[in-house]
C-alpha positions in Angstrom: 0.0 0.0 0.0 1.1 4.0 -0.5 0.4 6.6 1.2 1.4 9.8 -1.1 1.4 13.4 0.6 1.5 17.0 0.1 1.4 20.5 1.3 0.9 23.8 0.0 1.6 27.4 0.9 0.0 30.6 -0.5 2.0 34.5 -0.5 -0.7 35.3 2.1 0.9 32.3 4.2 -2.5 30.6 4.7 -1.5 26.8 3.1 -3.2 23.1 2.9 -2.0 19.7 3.2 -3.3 16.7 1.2 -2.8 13.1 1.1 -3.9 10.0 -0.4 -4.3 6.6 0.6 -3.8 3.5 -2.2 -4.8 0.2 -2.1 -2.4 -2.6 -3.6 -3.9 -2.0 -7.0 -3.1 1.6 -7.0 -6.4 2.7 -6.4 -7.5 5.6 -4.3 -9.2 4.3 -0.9 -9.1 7.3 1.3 -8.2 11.1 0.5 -8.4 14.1 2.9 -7.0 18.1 2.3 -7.2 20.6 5.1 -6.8 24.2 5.0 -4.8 25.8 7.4 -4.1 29.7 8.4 -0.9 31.7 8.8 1.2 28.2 8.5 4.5 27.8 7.0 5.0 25.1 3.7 7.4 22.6 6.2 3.9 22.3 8.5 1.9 21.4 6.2 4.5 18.8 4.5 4.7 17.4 7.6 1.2 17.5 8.6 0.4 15.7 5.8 2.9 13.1 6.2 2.0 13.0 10.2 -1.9 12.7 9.8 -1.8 10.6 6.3 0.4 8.2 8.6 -2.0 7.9 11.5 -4.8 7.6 9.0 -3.2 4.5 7.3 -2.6 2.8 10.5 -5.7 3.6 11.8 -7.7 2.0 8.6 -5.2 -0.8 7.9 -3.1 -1.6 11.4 -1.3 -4.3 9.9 -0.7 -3.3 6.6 3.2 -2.9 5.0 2.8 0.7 3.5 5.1 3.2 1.5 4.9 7.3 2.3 5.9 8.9 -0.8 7.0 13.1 0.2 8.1 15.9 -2.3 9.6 17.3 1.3 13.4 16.6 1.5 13.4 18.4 4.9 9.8 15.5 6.1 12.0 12.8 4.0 15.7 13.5 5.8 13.7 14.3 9.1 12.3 11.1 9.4 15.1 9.2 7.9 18.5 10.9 9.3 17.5 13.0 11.9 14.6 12.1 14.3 15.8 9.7 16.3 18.6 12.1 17.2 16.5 15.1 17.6 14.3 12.4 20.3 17.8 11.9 21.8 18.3 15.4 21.9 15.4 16.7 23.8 14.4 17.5 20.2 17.5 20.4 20.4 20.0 22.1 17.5 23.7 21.3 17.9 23.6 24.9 19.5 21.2 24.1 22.0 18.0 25.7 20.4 15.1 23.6 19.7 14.4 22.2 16.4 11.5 24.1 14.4 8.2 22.7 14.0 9.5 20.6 17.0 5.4 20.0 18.3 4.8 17.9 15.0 8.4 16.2 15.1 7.4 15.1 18.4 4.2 13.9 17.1 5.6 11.9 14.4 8.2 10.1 17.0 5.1 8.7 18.6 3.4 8.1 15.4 6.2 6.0 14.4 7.3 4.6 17.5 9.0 1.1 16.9 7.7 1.2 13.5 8.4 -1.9 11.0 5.8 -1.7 8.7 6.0 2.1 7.0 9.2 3.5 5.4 9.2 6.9 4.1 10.9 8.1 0.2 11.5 11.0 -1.6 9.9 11.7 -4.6 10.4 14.9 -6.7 7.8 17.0 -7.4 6.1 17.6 -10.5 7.2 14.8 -12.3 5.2 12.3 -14.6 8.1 10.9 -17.0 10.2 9.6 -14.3 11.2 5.7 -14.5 8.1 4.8 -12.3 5.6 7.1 -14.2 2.6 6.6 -11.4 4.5 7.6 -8.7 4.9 11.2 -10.2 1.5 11.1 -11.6 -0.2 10.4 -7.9 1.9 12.7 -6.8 1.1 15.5 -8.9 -2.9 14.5 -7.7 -1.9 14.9 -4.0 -0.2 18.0 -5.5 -3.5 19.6 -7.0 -5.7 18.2 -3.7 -3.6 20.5 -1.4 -3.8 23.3 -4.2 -7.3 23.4 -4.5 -7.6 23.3 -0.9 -6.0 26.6 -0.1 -7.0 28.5 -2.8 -10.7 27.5 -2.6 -13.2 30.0 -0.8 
C-alpha cells in the first residue's frame, strides 16, 4: 500500500496539506485536504505526512505501506534525523530547539517502533520519471492540497 502526501503554501501564508491513501492496486481508498491559516510550507508537509500516517494505521493496522513526500526536509527528518533530535530533547547542535519541533514530536510517537511504513522521496512535479505513477499520484496529492487553499 502507499500513502502519497502534500502541502501547499499561499503568498498570504495561509497553506493546505493533502494526502492519499492506495490500495495494492493503486487505487484511491481514502483522501483528505485541510486548509490551514498563517502556517508555513514545512507544516503542512509534515502534517500531511504525520496525519496521512495515522490515518493508514488507523484504517489498515497491519498493513506494509510506503509514504511517498516531495519534502526533503519530512523525507531527511524522518530518515536521518529524528531519532537524534528524540535523543536530543528535540534540540540544535547549538542548544535551540528544532523548528516545528510539536509535530516532530508527534511523528516520533506516530512512528514509534515502527516496522511496517518506510518513508521516500519523490520529486515533485514529475510524470516521465522511470516509475511514471508515482509522479503522476503525486502531482494529484499536488492539486488536492492546491485546491484546498486556494478555494473559498
Amino acid at each position: 500500500m502507499w500513502l502519497f502526501t502534500d502541502g501547499s503554501i499561499g503568498k498570504d501564508k495561509n497553506g493546505a496539506y493533502a494526502y492519499i491513501i492506495l490500495d495494492n492496486e493503486k487505487n484511491i481508498v481514502y483522501s483528505r485536504s485541510k486548509k490551514i491559516e498563517n502556517t508555513t510550507i514545512n507544516r503542512m508537509e509534515l502534517k500531511a505526512v504525520l496525519f496521512g500516517i495515522r490515518r493508514m494505521k488507523k484504517l489498515f493496522p497491519n498493513e506494509k505501506f510506503f509514504v511517498y513526500t516531495d519534502s526533503k526536509y519530512v523525507e531527511e527528518g524522518i530518515n536521518k534525523y529524528l531519532q537524534n533530535w528524540k535523543k536530543n530533547g528535540y534540540k540544535r547542535y547549538d542548544g535551540k530547539q528544532i523548528l516545528n519541533f510539536d509535530l516532530w514530536k508527534r511523528m516520533e510517537r506516530a512512528l514509534k517502533n515502527d516496522k511496517i511504513c518506510k518513508v521516500k522521496w519523490v520529486k515533485a512535479h514529475q510524470d516521465r520519471n522511470t516509475e511514471k505513477w508515482r509522479g503522476q499520484f503525486n502531482n494529484y496529492v499536488d492539486k488536492l492540497a492546491v485546491n484546498c487553499r486556494i478555494k473559498k
